[in-house]
mmCIF file of the C-alpha atoms, coordinates in Angstrom:
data_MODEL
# 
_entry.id   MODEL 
# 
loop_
_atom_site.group_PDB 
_atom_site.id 
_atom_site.type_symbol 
_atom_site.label_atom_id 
_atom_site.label_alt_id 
_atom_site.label_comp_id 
_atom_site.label_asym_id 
_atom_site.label_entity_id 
_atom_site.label_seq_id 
_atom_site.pdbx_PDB_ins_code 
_atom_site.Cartn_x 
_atom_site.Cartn_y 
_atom_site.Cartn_z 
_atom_site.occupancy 
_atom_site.B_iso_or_equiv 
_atom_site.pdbx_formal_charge 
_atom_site.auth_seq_id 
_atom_site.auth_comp_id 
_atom_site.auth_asym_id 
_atom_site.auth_atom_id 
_atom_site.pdbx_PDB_model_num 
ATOM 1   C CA . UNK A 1 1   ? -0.274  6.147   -27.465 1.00 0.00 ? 1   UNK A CA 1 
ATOM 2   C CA . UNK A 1 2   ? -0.854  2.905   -26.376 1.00 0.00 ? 2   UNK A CA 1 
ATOM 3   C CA . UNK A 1 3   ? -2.383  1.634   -22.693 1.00 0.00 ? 3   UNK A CA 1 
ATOM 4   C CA . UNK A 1 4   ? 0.978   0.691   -22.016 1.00 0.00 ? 4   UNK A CA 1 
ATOM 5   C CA . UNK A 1 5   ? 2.550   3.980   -22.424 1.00 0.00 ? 5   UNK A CA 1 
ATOM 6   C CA . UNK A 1 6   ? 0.138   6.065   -21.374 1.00 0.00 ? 6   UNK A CA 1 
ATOM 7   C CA . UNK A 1 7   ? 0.209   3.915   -17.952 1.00 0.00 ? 7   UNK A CA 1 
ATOM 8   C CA . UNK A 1 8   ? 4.080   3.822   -17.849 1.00 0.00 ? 8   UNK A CA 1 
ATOM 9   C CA . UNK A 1 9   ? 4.256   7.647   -18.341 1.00 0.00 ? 9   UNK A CA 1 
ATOM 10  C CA . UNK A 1 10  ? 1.432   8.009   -15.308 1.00 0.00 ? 10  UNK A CA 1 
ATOM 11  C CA . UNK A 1 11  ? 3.524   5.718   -13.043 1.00 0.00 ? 11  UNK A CA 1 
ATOM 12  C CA . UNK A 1 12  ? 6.942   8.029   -14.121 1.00 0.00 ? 12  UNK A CA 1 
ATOM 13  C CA . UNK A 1 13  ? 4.645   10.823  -13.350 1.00 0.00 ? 13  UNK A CA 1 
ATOM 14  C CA . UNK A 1 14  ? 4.020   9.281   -9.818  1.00 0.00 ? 14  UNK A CA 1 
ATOM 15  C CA . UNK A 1 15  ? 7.434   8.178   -8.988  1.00 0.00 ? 15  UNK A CA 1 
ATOM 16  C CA . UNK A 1 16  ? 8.602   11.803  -9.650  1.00 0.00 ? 16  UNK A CA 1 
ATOM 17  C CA . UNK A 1 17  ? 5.483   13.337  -7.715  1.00 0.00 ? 17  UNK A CA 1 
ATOM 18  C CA . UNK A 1 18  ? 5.833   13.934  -4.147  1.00 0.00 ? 18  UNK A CA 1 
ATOM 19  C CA . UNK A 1 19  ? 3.395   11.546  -2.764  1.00 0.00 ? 19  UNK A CA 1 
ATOM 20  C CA . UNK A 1 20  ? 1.443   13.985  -0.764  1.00 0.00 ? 20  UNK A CA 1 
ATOM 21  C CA . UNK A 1 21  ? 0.721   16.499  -3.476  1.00 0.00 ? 21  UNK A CA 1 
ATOM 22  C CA . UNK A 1 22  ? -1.128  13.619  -5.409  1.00 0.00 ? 22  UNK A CA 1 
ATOM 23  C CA . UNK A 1 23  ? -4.907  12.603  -5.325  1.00 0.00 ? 23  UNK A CA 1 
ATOM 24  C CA . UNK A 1 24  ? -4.488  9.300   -6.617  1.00 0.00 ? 24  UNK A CA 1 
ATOM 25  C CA . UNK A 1 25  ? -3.486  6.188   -4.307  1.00 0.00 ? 25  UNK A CA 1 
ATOM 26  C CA . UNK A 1 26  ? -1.160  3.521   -6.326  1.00 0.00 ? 26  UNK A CA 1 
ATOM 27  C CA . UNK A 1 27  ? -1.763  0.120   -5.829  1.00 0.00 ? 27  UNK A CA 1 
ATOM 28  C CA . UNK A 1 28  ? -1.055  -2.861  -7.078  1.00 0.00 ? 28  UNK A CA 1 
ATOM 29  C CA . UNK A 1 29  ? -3.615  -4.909  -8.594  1.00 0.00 ? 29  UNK A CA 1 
ATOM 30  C CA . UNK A 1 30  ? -2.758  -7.623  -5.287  1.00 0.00 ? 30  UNK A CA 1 
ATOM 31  C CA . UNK A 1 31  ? -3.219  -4.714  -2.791  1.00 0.00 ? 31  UNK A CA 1 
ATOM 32  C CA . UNK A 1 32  ? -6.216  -3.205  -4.352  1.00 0.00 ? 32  UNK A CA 1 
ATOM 33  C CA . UNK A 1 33  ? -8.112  -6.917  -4.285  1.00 0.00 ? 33  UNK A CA 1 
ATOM 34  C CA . UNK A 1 34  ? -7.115  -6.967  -0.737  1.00 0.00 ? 34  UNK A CA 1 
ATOM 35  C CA . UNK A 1 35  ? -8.726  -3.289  0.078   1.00 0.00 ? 35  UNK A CA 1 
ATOM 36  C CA . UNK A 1 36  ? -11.855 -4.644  -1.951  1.00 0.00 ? 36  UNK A CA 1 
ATOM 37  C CA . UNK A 1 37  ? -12.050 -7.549  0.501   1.00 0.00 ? 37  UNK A CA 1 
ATOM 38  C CA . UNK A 1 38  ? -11.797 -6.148  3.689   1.00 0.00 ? 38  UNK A CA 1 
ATOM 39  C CA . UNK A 1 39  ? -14.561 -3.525  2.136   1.00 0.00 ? 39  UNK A CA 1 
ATOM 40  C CA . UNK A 1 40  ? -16.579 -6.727  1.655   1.00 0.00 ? 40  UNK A CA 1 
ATOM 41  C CA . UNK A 1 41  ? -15.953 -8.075  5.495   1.00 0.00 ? 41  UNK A CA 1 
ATOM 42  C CA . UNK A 1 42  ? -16.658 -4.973  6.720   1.00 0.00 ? 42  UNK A CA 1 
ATOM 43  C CA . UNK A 1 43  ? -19.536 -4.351  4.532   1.00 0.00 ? 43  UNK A CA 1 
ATOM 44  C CA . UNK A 1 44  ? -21.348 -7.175  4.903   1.00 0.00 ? 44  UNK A CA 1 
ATOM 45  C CA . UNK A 1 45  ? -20.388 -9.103  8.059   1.00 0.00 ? 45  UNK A CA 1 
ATOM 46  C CA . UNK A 1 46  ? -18.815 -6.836  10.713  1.00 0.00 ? 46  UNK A CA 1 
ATOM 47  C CA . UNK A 1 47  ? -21.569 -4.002  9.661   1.00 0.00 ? 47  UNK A CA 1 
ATOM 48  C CA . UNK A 1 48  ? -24.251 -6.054  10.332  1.00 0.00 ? 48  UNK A CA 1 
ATOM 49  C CA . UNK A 1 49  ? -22.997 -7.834  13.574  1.00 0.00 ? 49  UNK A CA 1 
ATOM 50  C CA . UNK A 1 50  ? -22.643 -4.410  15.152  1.00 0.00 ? 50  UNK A CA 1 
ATOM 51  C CA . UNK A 1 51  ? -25.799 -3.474  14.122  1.00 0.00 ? 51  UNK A CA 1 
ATOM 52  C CA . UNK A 1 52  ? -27.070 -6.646  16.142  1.00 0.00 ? 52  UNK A CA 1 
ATOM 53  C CA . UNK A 1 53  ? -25.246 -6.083  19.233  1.00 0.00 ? 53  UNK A CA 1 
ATOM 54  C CA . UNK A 1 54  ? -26.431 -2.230  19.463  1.00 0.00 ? 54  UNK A CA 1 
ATOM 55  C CA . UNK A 1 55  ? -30.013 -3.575  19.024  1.00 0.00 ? 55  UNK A CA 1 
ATOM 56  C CA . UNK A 1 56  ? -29.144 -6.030  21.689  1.00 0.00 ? 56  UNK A CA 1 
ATOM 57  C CA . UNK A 1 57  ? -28.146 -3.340  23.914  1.00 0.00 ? 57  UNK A CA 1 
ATOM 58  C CA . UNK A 1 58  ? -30.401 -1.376  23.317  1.00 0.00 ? 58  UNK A CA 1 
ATOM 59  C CA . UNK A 1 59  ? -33.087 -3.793  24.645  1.00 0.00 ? 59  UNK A CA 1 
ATOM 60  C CA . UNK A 1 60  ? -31.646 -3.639  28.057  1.00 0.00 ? 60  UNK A CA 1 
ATOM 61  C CA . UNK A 1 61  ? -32.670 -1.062  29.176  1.00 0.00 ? 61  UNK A CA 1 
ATOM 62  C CA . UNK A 1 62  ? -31.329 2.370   30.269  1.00 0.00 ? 62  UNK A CA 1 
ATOM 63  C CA . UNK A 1 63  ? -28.765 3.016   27.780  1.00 0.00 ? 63  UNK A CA 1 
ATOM 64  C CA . UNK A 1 64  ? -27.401 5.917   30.015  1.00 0.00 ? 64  UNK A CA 1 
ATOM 65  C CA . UNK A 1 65  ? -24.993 3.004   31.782  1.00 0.00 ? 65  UNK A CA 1 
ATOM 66  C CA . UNK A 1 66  ? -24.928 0.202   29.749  1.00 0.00 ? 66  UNK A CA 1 
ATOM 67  C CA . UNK A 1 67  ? -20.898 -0.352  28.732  1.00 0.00 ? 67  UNK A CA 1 
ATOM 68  C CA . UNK A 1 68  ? -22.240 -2.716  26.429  1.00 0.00 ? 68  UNK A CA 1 
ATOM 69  C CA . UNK A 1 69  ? -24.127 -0.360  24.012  1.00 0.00 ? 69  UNK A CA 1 
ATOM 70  C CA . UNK A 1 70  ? -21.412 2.378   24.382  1.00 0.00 ? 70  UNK A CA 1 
ATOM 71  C CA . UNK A 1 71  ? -18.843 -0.411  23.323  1.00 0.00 ? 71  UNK A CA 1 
ATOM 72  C CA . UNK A 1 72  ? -21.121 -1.190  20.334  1.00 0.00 ? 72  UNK A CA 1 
ATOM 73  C CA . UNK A 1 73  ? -21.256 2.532   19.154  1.00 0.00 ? 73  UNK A CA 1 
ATOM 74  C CA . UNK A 1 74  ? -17.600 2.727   19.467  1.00 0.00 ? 74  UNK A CA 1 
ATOM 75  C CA . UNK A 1 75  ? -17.427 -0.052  17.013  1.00 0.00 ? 75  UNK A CA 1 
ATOM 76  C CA . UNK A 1 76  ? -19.959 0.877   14.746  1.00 0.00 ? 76  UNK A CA 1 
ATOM 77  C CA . UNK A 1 77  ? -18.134 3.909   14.369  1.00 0.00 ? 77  UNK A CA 1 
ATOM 78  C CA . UNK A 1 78  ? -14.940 2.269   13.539  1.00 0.00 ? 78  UNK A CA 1 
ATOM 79  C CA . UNK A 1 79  ? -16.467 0.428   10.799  1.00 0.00 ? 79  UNK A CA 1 
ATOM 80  C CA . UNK A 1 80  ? -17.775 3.440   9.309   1.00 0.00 ? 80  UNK A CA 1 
ATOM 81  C CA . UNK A 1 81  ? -14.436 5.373   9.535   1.00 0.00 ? 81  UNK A CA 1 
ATOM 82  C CA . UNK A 1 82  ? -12.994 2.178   7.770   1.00 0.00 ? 82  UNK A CA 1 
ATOM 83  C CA . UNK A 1 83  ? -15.712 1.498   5.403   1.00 0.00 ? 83  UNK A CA 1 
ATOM 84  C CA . UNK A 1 84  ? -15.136 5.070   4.238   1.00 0.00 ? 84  UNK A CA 1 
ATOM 85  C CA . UNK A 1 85  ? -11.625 5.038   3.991   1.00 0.00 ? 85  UNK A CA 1 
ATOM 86  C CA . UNK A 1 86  ? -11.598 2.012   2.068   1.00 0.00 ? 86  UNK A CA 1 
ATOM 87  C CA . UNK A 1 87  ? -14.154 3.273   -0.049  1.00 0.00 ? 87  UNK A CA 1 
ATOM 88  C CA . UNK A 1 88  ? -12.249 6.891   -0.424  1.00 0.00 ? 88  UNK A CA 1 
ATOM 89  C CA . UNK A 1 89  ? -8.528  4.792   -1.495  1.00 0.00 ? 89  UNK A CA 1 
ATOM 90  C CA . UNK A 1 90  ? -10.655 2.745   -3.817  1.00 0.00 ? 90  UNK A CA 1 
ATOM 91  C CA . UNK A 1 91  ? -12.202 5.203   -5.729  1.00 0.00 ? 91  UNK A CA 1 
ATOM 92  C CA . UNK A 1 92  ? -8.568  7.569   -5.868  1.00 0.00 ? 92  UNK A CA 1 
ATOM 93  C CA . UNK A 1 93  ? -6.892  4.481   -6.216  1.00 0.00 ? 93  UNK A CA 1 
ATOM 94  C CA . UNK A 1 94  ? -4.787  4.460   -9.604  1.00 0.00 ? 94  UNK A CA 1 
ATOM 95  C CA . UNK A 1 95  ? -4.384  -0.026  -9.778  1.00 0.00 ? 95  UNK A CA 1 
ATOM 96  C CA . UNK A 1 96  ? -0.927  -1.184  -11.612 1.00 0.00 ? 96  UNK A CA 1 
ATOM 97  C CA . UNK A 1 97  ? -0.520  -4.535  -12.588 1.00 0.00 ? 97  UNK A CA 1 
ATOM 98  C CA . UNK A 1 98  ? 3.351   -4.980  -12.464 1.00 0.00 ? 98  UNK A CA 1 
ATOM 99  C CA . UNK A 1 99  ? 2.854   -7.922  -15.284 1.00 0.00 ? 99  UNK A CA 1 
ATOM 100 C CA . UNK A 1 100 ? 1.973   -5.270  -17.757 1.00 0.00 ? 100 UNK A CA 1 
ATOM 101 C CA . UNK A 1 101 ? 4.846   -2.506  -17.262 1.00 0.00 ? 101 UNK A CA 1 
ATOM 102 C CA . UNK A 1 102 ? 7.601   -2.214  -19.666 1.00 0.00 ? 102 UNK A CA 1 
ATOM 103 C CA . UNK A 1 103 ? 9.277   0.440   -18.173 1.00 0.00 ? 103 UNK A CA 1 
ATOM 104 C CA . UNK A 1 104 ? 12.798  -0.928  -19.670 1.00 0.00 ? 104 UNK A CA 1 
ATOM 105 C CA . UNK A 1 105 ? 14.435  -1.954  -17.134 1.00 0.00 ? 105 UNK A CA 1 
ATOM 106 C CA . UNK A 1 106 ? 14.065  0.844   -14.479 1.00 0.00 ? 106 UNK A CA 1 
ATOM 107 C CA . UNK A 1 107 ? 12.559  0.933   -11.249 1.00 0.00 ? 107 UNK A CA 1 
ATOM 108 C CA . UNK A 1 108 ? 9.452   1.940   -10.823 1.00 0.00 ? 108 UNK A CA 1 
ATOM 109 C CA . UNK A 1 109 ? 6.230   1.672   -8.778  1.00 0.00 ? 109 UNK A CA 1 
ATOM 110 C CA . UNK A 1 110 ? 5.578   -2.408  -8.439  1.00 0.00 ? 110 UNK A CA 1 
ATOM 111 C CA . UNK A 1 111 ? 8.685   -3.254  -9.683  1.00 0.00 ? 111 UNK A CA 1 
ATOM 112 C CA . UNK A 1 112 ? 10.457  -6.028  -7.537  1.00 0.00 ? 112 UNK A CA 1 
ATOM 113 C CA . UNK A 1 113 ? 14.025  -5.236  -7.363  1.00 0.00 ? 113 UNK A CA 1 
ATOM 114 C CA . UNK A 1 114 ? 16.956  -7.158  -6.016  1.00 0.00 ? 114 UNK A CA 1 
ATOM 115 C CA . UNK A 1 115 ? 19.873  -5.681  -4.549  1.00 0.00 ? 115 UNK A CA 1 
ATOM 116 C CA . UNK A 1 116 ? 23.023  -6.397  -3.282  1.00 0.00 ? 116 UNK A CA 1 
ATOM 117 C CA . UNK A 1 117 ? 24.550  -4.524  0.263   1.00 0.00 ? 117 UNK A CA 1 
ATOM 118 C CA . UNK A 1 118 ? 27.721  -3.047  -0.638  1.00 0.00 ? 118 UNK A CA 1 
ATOM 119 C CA . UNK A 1 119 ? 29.106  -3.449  2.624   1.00 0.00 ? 119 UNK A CA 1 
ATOM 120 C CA . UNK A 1 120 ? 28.057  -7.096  3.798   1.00 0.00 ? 120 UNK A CA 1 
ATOM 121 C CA . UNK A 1 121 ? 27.440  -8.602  0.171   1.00 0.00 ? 121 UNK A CA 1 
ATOM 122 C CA . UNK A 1 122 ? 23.730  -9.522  1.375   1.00 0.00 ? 122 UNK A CA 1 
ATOM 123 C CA . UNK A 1 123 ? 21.002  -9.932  -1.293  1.00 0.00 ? 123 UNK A CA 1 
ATOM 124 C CA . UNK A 1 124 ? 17.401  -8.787  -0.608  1.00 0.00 ? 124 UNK A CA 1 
ATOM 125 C CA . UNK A 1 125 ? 14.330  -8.419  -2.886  1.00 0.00 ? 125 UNK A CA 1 
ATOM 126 C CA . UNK A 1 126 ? 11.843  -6.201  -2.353  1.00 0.00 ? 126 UNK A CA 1 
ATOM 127 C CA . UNK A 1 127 ? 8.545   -5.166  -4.114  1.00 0.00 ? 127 UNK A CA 1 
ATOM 128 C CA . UNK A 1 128 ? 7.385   -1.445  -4.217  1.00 0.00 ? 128 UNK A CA 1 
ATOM 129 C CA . UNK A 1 129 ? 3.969   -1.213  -3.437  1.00 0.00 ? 129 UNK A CA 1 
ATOM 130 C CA . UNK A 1 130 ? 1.254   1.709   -1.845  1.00 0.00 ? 130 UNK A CA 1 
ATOM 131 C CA . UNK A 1 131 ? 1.781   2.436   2.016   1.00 0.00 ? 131 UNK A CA 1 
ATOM 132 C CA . UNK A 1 132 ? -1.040  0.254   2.290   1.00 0.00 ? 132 UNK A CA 1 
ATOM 133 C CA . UNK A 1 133 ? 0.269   -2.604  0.735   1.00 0.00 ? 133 UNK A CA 1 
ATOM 134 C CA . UNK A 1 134 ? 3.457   -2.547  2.617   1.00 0.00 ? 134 UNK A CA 1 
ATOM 135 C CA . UNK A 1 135 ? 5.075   -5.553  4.874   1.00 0.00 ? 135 UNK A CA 1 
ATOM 136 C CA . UNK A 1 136 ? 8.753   -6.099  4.970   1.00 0.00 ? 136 UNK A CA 1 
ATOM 137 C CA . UNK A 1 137 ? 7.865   -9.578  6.177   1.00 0.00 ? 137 UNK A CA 1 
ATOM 138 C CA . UNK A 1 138 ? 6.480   -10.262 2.924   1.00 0.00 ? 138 UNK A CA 1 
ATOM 139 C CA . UNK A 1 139 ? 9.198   -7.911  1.009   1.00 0.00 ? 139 UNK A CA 1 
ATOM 140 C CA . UNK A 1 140 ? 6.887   -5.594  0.251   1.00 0.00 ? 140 UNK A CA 1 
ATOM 141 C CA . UNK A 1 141 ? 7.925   -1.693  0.707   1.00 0.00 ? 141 UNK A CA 1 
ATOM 142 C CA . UNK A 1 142 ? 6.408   1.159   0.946   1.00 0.00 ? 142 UNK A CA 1 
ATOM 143 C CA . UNK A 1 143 ? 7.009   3.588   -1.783  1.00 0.00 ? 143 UNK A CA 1 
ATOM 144 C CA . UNK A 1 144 ? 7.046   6.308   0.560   1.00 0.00 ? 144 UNK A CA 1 
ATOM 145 C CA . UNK A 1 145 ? 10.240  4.518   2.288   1.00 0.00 ? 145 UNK A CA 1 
ATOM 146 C CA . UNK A 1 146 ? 13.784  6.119   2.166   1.00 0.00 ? 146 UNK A CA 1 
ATOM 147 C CA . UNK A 1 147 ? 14.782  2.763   0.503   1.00 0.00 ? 147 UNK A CA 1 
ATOM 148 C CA . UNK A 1 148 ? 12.097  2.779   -2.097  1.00 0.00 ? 148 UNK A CA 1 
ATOM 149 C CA . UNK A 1 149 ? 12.660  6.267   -3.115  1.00 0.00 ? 149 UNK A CA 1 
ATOM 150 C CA . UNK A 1 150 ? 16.480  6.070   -3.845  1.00 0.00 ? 150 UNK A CA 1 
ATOM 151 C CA . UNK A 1 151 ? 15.945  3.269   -5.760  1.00 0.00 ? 151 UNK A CA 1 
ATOM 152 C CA . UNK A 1 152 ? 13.408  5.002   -8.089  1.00 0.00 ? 152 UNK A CA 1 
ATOM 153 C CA . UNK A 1 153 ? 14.495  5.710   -11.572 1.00 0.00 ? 153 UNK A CA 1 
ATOM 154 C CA . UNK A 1 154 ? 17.341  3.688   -11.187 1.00 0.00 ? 154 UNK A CA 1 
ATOM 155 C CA . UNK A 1 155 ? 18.541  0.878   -13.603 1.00 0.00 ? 155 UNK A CA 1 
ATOM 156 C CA . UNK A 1 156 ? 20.184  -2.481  -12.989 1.00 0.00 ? 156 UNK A CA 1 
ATOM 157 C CA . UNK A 1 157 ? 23.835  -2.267  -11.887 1.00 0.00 ? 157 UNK A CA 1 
ATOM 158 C CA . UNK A 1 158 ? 23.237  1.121   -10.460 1.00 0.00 ? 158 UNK A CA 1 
ATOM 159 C CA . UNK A 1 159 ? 24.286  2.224   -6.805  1.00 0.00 ? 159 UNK A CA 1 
ATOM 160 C CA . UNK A 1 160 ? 22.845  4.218   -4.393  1.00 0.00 ? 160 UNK A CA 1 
ATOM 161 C CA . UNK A 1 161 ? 22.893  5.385   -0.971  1.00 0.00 ? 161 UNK A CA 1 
ATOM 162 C CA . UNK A 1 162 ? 19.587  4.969   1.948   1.00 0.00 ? 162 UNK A CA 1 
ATOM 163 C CA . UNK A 1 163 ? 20.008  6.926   4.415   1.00 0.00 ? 163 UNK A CA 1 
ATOM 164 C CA . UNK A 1 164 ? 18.919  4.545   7.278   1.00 0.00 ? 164 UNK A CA 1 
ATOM 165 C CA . UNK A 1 165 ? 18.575  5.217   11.175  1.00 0.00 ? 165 UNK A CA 1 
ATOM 166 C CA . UNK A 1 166 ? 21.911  3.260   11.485  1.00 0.00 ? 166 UNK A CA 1 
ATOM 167 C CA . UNK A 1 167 ? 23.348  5.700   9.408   1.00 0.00 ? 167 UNK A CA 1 
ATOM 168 C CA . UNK A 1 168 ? 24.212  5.422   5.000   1.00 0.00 ? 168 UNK A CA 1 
ATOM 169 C CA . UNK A 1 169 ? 23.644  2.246   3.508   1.00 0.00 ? 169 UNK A CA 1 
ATOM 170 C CA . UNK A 1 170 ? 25.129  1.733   -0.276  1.00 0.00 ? 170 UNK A CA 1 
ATOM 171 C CA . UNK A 1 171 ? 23.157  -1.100  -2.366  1.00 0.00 ? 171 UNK A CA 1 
ATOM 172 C CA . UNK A 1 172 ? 23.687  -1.901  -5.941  1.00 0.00 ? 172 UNK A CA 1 
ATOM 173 C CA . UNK A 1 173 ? 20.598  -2.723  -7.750  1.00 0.00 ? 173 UNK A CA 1 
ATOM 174 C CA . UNK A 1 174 ? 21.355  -6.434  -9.409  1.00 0.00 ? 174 UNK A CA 1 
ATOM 175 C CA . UNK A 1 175 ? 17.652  -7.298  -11.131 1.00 0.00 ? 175 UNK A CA 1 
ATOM 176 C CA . UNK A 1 176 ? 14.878  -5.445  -11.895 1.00 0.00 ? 176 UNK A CA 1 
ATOM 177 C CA . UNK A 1 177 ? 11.514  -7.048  -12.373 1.00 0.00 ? 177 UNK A CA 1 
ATOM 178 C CA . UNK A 1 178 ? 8.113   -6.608  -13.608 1.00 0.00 ? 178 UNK A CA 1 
ATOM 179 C CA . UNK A 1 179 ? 6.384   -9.818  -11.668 1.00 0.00 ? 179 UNK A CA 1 
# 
């Protein structure tokens, strides 16, 4: 089996997964490089900065009223709680570069796929991508979304139905790509 398959039948695996049930994070090779630089920030400038301004508190004086310090701490704890989330998504995370699927012609995890609303004729393009990743201003949804998971397993010139808050919308999938 080659490292095409074998990654094509782990991203099937995925898409027919619940999400919750699974102990690997999907990301795209764009969202993981932009996990491993906020890491880096955090890491190595934010980290340190904090570090600074607690030892600058800390030199006031009585640290039993000093806003400052307690301010710092709350920080510094943020950071950590990031830094270790980060680190935790990094280390599940299972990183799919959409350039190498072949998944012939079906919608899958990274896949961008056009569609076309039934009811208004309106094209949209969207990307699947990890909850992470995710930002309908850049077209990127979540795979968790309604939208993402009708569309899964589906093939070009298929239709389906999203149950949205404004009620059922019906798309038909026009292009499926692997960009």
């Amino acid at each position: 089996m080659s490292c095409t398959e074998a990654a094509l039948r782990s991203l099937c695996a995925f898409n027919l997964a619940n999400e919750n049930t699974m102990s690997t994070v999907p990301l795209t090779v764009h969202g993981a490089q932009l996990l491993k630089d906020e890491l880096q920030r955090l890491k190595h400038d934010e980290r340190p900065a904090v570090i600074n301004a607690i030892s600058e508190a800390r030199a006031q004086g009585d640290l039993s009223e000093n806003a400052e310090y307690d301010a710092a701490k709350e920080r510094q704890s943020f950071i950590e709680g990031r830094i270790a989330e980060l680190e935790g998504k990094l280390s599940a995370a299972q990183i799919i570069d959409p350039k190498l699927l072949d998944a012939e012609g079906r919608v899958v995890f990274a896949s961008t796929v056009t569609l076309e609303d039934l009811d208004s004729g309106a094209k949209v393009t969207y990307q699947i991508v990890g909850d992470d990743e995710a930002d309908l201003k850049q077209s990127k949804i979540s795979i968790s979304s309604p939208i993402a998971r009708a569309l899964i397993g589906k093939y070009a010139g298929d239709e389906v139905e999203v149950q949205a808050p404004g009620g059922v919308r019906g798309y038909e999938i026009i292009e499926v790509n692997y960009i």
